[in-house]
Every structure is written in C-alpha cells, then in structure tokens.
PLY file of the C-alpha trace (Angstrom):
ply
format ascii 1.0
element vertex 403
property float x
property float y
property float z
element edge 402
property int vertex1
property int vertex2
end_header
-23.18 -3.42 5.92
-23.52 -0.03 5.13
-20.46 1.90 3.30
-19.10 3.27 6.25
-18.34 6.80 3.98
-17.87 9.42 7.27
-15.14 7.00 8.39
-13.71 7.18 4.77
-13.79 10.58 4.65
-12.13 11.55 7.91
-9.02 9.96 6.58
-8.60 11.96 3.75
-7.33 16.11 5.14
-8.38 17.85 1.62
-11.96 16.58 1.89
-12.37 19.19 4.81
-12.58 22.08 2.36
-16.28 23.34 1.66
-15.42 22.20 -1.76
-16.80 19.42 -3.83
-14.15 17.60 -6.11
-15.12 15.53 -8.63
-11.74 15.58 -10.57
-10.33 12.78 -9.24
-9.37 11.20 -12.40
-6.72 13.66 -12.76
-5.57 12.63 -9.62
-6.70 11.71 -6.29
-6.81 13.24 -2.63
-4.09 11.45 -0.57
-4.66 10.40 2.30
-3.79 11.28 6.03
-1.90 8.16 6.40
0.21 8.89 3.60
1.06 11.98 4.45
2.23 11.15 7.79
4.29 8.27 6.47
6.14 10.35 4.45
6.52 13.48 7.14
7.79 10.64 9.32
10.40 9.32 6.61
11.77 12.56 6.40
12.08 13.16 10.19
13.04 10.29 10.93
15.42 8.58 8.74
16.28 11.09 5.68
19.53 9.46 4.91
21.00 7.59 1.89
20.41 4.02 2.62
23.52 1.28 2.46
25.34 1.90 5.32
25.97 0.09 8.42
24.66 3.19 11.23
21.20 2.73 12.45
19.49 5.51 10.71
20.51 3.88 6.93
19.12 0.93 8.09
15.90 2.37 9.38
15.45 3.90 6.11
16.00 0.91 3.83
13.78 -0.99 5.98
10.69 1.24 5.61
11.26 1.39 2.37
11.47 -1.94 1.21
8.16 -2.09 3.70
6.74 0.51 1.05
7.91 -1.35 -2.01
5.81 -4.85 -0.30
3.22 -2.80 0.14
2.65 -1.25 -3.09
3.60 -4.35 -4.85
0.33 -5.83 -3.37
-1.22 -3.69 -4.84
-0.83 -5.59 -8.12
-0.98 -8.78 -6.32
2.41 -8.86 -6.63
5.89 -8.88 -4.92
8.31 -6.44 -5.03
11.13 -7.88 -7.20
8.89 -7.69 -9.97
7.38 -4.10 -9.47
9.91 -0.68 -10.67
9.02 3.06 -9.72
9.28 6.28 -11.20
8.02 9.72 -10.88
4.92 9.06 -13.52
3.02 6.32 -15.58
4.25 8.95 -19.15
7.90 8.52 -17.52
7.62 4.62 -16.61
6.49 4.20 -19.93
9.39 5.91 -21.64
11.66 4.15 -20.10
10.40 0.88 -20.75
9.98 2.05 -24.52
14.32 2.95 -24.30
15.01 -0.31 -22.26
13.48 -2.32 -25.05
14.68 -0.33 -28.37
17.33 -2.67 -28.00
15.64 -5.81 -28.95
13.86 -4.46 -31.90
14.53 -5.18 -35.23
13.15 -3.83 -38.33
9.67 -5.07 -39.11
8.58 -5.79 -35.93
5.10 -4.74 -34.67
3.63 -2.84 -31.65
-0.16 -2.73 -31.41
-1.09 0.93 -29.40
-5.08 1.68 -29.85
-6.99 4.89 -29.96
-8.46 4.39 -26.65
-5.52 4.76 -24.75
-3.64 8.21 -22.74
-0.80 9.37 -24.91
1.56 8.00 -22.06
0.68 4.42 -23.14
0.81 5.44 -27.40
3.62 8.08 -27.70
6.73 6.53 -26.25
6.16 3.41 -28.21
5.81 5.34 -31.50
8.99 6.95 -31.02
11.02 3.99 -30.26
9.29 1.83 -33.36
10.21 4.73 -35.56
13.76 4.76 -34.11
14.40 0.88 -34.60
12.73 0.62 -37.90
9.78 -1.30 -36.11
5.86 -1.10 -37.22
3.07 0.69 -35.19
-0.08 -1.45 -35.88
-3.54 0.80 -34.65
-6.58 -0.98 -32.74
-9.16 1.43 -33.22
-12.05 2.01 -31.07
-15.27 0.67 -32.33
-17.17 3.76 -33.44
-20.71 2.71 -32.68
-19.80 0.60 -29.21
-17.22 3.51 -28.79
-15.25 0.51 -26.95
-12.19 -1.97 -28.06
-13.62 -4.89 -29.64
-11.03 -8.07 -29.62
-12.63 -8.73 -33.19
-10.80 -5.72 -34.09
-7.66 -6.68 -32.48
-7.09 -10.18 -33.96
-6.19 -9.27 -37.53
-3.99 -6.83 -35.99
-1.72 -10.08 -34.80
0.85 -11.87 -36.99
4.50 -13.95 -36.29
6.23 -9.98 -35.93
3.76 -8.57 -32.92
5.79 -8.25 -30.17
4.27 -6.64 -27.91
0.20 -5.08 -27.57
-0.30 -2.09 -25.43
-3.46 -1.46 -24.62
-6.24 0.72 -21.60
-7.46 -1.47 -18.51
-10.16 1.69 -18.38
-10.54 4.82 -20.95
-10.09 7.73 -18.69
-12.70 9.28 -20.73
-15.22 6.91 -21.58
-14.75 5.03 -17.90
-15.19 1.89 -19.69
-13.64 -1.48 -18.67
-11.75 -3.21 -21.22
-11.55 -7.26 -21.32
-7.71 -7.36 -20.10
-7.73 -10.64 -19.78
-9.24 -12.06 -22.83
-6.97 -9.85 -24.83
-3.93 -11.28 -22.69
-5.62 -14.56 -23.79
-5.53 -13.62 -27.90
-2.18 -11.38 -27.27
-0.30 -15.09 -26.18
-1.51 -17.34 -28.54
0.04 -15.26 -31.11
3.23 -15.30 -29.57
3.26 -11.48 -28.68
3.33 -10.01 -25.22
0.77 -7.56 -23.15
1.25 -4.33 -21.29
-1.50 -2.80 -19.90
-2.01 1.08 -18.62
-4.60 0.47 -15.62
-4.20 4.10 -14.47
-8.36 4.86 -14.93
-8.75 1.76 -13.41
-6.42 1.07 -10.40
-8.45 3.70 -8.11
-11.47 1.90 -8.12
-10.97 -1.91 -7.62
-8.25 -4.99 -7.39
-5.66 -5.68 -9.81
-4.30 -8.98 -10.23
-1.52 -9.42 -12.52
-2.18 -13.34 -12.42
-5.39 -13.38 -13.08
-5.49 -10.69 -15.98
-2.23 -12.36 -17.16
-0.73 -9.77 -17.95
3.08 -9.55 -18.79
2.82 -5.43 -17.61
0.68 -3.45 -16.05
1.28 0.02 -14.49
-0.74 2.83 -12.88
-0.29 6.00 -10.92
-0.37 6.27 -7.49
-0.99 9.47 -6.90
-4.71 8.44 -8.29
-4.43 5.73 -5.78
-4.89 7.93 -3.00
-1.20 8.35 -2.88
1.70 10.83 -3.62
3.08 11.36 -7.03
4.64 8.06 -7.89
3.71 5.51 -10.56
5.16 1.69 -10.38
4.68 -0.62 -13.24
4.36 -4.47 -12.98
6.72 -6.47 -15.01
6.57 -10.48 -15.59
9.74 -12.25 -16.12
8.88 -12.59 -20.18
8.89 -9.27 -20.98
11.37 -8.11 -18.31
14.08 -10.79 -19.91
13.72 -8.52 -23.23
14.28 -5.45 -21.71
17.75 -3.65 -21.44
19.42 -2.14 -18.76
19.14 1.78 -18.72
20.78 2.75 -15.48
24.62 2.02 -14.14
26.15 -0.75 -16.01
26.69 -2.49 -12.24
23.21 -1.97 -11.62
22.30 -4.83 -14.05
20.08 -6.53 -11.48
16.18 -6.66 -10.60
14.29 -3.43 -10.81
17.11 -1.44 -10.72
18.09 -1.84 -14.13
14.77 0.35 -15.03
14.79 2.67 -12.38
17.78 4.89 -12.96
18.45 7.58 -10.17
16.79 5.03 -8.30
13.20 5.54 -6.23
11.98 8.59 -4.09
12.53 6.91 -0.90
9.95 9.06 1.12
7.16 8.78 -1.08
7.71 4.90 -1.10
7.63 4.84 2.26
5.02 6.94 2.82
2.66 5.05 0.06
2.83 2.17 2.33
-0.29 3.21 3.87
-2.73 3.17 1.07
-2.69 -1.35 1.55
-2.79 -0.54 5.48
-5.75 1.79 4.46
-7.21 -1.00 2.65
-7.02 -3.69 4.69
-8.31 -1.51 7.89
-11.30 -0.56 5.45
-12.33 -4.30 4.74
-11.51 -4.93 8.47
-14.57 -2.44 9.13
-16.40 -3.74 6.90
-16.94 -7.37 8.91
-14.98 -10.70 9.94
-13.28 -12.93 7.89
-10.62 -13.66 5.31
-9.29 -11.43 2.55
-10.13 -7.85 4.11
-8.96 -6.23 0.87
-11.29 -7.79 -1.24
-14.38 -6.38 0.90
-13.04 -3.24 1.11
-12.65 -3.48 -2.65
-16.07 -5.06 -3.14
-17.49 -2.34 -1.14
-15.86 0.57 -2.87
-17.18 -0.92 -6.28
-20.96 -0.87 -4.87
-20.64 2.02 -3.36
-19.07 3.85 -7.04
-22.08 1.97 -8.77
-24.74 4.03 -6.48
-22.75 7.26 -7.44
-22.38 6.66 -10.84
-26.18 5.62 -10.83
-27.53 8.62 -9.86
-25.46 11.02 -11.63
-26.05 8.77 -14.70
-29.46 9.22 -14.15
-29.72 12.63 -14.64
-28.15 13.09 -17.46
-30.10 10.40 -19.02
-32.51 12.68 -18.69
-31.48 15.04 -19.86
-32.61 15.22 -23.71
-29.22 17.53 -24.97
-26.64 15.38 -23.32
-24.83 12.56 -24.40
-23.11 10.40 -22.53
-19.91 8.79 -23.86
-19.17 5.58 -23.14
-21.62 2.98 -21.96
-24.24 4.43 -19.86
-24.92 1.72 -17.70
-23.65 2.23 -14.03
-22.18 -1.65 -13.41
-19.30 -1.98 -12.15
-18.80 -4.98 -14.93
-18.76 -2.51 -17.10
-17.81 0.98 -16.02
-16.22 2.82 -13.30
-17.56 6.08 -12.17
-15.96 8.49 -14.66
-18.27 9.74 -16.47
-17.52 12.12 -19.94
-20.48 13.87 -21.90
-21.33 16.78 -24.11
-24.42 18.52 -24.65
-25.77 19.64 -27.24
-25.57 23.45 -28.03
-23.17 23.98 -25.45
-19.27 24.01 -25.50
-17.73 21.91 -23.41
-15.74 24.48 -21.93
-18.36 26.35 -20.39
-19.75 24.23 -18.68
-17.35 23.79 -15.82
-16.84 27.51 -15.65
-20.66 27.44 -14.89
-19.85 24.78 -12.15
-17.35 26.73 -10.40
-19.19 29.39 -8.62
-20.90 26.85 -6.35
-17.68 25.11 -5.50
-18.34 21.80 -7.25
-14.62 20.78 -8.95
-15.59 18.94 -12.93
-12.90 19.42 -15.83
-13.28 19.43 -19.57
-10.81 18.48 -22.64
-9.18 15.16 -24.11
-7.53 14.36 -20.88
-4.22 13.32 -23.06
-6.66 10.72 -25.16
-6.71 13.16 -28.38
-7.34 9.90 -30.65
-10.18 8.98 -28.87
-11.81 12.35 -28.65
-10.95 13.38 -32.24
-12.00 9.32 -33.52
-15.82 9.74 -31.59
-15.98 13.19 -33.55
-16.24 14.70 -29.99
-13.50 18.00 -30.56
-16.21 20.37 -31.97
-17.92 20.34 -28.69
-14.27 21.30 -27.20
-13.86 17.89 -25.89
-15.66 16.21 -23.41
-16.63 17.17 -19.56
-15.66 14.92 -17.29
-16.96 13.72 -13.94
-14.28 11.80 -12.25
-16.08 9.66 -8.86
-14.46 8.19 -6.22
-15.42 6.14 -3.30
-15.17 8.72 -0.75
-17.50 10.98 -2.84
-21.06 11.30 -1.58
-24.81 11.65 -2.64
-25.13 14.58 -1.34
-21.72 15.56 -3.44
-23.31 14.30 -6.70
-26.77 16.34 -5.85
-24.54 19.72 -5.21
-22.97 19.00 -8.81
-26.91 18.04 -10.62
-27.96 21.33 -9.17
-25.02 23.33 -10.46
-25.65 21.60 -13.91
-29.34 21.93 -14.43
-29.60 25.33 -15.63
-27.37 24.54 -18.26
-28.05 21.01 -19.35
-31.75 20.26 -18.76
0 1
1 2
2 3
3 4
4 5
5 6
6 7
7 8
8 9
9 10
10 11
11 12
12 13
13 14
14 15
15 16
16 17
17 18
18 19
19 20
20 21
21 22
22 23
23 24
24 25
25 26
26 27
27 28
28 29
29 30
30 31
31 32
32 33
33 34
34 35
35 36
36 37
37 38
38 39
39 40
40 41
41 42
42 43
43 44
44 45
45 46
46 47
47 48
48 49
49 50
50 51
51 52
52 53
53 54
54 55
55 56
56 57
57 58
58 59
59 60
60 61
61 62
62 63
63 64
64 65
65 66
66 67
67 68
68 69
69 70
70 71
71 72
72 73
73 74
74 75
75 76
76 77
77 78
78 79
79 80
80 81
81 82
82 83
83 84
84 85
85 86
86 87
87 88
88 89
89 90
90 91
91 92
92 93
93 94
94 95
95 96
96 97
97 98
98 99
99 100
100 101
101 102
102 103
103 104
104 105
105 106
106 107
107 108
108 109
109 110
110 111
111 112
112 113
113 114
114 115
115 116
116 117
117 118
118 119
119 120
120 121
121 122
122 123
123 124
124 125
125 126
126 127
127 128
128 129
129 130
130 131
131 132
132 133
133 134
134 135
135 136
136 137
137 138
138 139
139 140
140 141
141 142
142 143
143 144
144 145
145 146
146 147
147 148
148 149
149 150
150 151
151 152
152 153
153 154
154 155
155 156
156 157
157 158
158 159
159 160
160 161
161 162
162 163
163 164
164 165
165 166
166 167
167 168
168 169
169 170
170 171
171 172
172 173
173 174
174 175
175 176
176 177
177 178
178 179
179 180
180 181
181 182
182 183
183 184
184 185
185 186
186 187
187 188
188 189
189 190
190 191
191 192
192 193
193 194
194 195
195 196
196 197
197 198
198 199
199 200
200 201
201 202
202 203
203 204
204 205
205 206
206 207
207 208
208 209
209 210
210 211
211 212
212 213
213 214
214 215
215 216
216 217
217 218
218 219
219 220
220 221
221 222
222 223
223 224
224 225
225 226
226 227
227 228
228 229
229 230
230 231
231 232
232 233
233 234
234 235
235 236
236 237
237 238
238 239
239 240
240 241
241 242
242 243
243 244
244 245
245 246
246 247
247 248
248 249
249 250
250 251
251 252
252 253
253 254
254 255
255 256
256 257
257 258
258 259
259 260
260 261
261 262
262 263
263 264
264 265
265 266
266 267
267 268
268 269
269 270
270 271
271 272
272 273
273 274
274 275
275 276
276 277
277 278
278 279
279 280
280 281
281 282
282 283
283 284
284 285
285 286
286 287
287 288
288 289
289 290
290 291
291 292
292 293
293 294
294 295
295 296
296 297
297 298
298 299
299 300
300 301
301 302
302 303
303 304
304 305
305 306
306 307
307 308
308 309
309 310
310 311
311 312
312 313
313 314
314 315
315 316
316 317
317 318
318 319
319 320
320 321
321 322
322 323
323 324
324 325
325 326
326 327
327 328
328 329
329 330
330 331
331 332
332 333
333 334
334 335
335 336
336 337
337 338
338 339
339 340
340 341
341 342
342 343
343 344
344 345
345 346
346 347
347 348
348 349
349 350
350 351
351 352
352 353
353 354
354 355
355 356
356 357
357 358
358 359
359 360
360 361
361 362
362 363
363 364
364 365
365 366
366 367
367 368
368 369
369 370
370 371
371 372
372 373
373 374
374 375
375 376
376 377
377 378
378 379
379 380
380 381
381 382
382 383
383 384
384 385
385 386
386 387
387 388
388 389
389 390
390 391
391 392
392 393
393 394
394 395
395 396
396 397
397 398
398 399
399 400
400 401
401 402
C-alpha cells in the first residue's frame, strides 16, 4: 500500500506552515492528538490525584492510561518505565540513584559515539565514588562502534556499559543486542540511549535485552518528556532518590513525581500508531505495519537526499552512506569541502527549508572523526511525515553551494 503521507501530515498542526523542517532530530513536531490530550487534561481534571472526589480520580486514571501507553512504547509495562523532564535529566538521576552501590575500582564503559547526556553524568558519579571510566571509541575508518573494540574493554569490575542505539550524528544503527549479548556474559549490565533511534522504528526491550533503555519523547512526536526503561537487575542496584516513604516502583527515581498533563496527553502517540498501521491494511499487530511502513518510507527519503550528495564531489557524508534501514535512519550529517559548516544552513534559510549545523552534544565524536575544523557537521534530520517534494526544496537550496 502506498504510505498514506497526506493523512500523516494532517495530524501534525506545525506542518501547516509554508516551512520545510528538516530538524527533527532536535526534536519532533507533536502531534494534534497530543496536544488535545493534554488541553483536555488541563480542562478537565487539573487536580492533584489521591483523593476520593471524582475529578482526582479522573485524573489518575488518564494518567496511568498515559503511563500504559508510553510504556508500550518500549514493549513494556508501566511498573518498569520512570519519567522525567529530559533523557540529560533521567540520566542524572539514574547516575545519583546508583553512586550508592559503587565502590572503588569499579568500571563504567561510556563510548565516543554517544550525546553527552548518556557520557557526562556517569563520569561525574565514577569520579565521585572512586569508580573507573573505561572509553569504547568509535572505529575511525568504519566511523561506527565495533564490539571487537568493546570486548577488551570488559573484565570481573564492569558494571555497567552505556552505550547509542543510533549516533544522532552519524544516523547509524548500533548492534544493541549483540552488545547486550557480550555486556552479560561478562557479568556487567546494559543501558542504552535510543533517543536518535526511538522516532523512527520499534523498540523492544526483550528482544534487544537490554537492562535500560531511554529516549525522549518530545522526538517521538510528543511533548517534552523523556521515560527510561528499567529491568529488574539494574533497578535492584539502584537507590532511592525521592521521599524516604516513596521507596516503591518508579517512584523511587522520579522525585517531584511526573508532569501529569504531558503523560496524559502523550497517550496518543501509541493511539497514533496503531490507527496508522490500522490504515495501512487488516490484520494483527497494527503497530508493527505502521512501523514497517515508516521505515520504508524514511529509506526512500534518505535515498534520494543521499543521492545527491553522493554526487556531489566536495561533500562527505558521515556515517554509512547507504540508505537501509538495517543500517541507518534518515539523519544524515556531512561537510563539504571548502565550506564551513556554518554557512551552509544560513544559505538554506532564505528559502524556508529548516537544516542545523554543530556537534549536536556528541563533541567526542565530532572532535574523534577530525570533523571540528569544518565547524562541525550539518545535519539533515528526516522523519516519516517529511516528503519528496520536502527533500527536492532542500537539494535546490543546497546546490549552489555544494555541487
């Protein structure tokens, strides 16, 4: 069936703008849906939840609907999922909540491929508890994470590897679940930042075997939340960080406690989903079309934008150039030859076309590929409700400068 993209568009309000964005990375358009399920929320039921009068229990109900709902988005339920404002904040407290357990001499593995949000809190803590930072470096001439690489890293004092689903600059898919495979059998555990991947197809905790995983939702078509899977391993070493009494579940981790309206609200991006794949044709697992769909439909768009800058004999793509989904998603980093990186999306923005240049918080990365004397890297962030006609607007705007 064809990708029925007018129908995906129309449920997303910012795509109405004469504007072409192709920035998504940074984070998404949210859609419609969303929107209203928050608006309603806060109409509706804007009370502290608890209580016995109909309005408290309205609200705790739609938002333990929200929690189910994002939760399945990991393939996951909701006792095992915690919430906070941001994947950097998520990630710090996680790093607190298991300072605790560490003793001098231990080891975390970070790598150079990864956002700062998965590298800096757990350098802080291992420097606080007298603990050892171990680096898996990026493979210069793949420019990917090779698990050859990783294995000497391992020893009887890893306890924990935290490593990229997806480089938000290279857009290239990392083998999760063999690493989960290698992380085990040396006794250590695995948490995984899938924020550059989440957007653009199915995670499944099980299957990647995982023992954390966590992504933002607000690149999930969502408002700005992040949640983080947690399996029972690693959330048995963790410590509590809120209220002593709240020593239970996810709220240990989530001091404060969740934004109930954007919970609620986020509900709608599975219901979006699962109404996609419904389109899509008859059958079983509705999600898994609409995800299957979205991933073909990304492969066209990173095929022909890939395609012109192959090219194109002063640009370099970063990353592996090959539009597969098995190996890529559609963001897309380059530089060019001759031409700071900076410019070029100031040369972009007169004909409304939305790109972004820098390290995009991966400073290892960029500065370990030799890529900061360009001024980073541009970046073409694609998502499924981007268009053909959206990547041609953006080749046009380039070609004067890159061809």
């Amino acid at each position: 069936m064809t990708f029925p993209l007018d129908y995906v568009r129309s449920r997303f309000p910012g795509l109405a703008r004469d504007e072409v964005f192709l920035d998504n990375a940074g984070g998404s358009q949210i859609l419609g849906s969303v929107i209203d399920g928050i608006g309603a929320y806060l109409r509706d039921c804007n009370v502290q939840h608890g209580a016995t009068y109909g309005a408290s229990q309205r609200a705790a109900e739609r938002v333990t609907a929200g929690k189910q709902a994002l939760a399945s988005l990991f393939g996951a339920g909701p006792g095992t999922v915690v919430f906070g404002p941001s994947t950097t904040q998520i990630v710090f407290n996680l790093a607190a909540a298991l300072g605790p357990s560490l003793r001098p001499g231990d080891e975390i593995v970070v790598t150079e491929a990864d956002h700062e949000a998965n590298v800096g809190a757990w350098r802080r803590v291992a420097a606080q508890r007298g603990a050892e930072i171990r680096l898996w470096k990026v493979d210069r001439a793949r420019q990917s994470l090779e698990l050859t690489d990783l294995a000497p890293l391992l020893g009887p004092r890893t306890r924990l590897v935290c490593m990229t689903h997806c480089s938000n600059v290279l857009g290239t898919i990392f083998d999760v679940a063999a690493a989960a495979e290698l992380v085990h059998r040396a006794g250590a555990k695995l948490f995984v930042d899938g924020v550059a991947y989440a957007p653009h197809g199915p995670v499944d905790v099980a299957a990647l075997g995982v023992d954390g995983y966590v992504f933002s939702i607000y690149k999930v078509y969502g408002p700005h939340l992040a949640a983080a899977y947690l399996g029972p391993e690693l959330f048995a070493e963790l410590a509590n960080i809120n209220h002593d009494f709240y020593d239970c579940g996810p709220y240990r981790l989530q001091p404060g406690g969740v934004n109930y309206e954007l919970v609620a609200g986020g509900a709608a991006i599975a219901t979006y989903l699962d109404d996609l794949g419904e389109r899509l044709g008859p059958g079983p697992d509705p999600r898994g079309r609409a995800w299957a769909a979205i991933a073909a439909h990304e492969a066209d768009l990173a095929e022909h934008l890939l395609g012109f800058l192959g090219s194109c004999p002063k640009v370099h793509v970063v990353g592996d150039s090959r539009p597969s989904r098995a190996v890529r998603v559609p963001t897309i980093g380059f530089v060019v030859d001759g031409v700071p990186s900076p410019s070029i999306p100031a040369q972009v923005d007169p004909h409304g076309v939305g790109i972004r240049f820098g390290d995009f918080c991966s400073r290892a990365l960029v500065d370990a590929l030799g890529l900061r004397p360009h001024g980073g890297v541009v970046r073409v962030s694609l998502v499924h409700y981007n268009s053909h006609a959206e990547v041609e607007r953006l080749i046009a705007a380039l070609r004067p400068t890159v061809a």
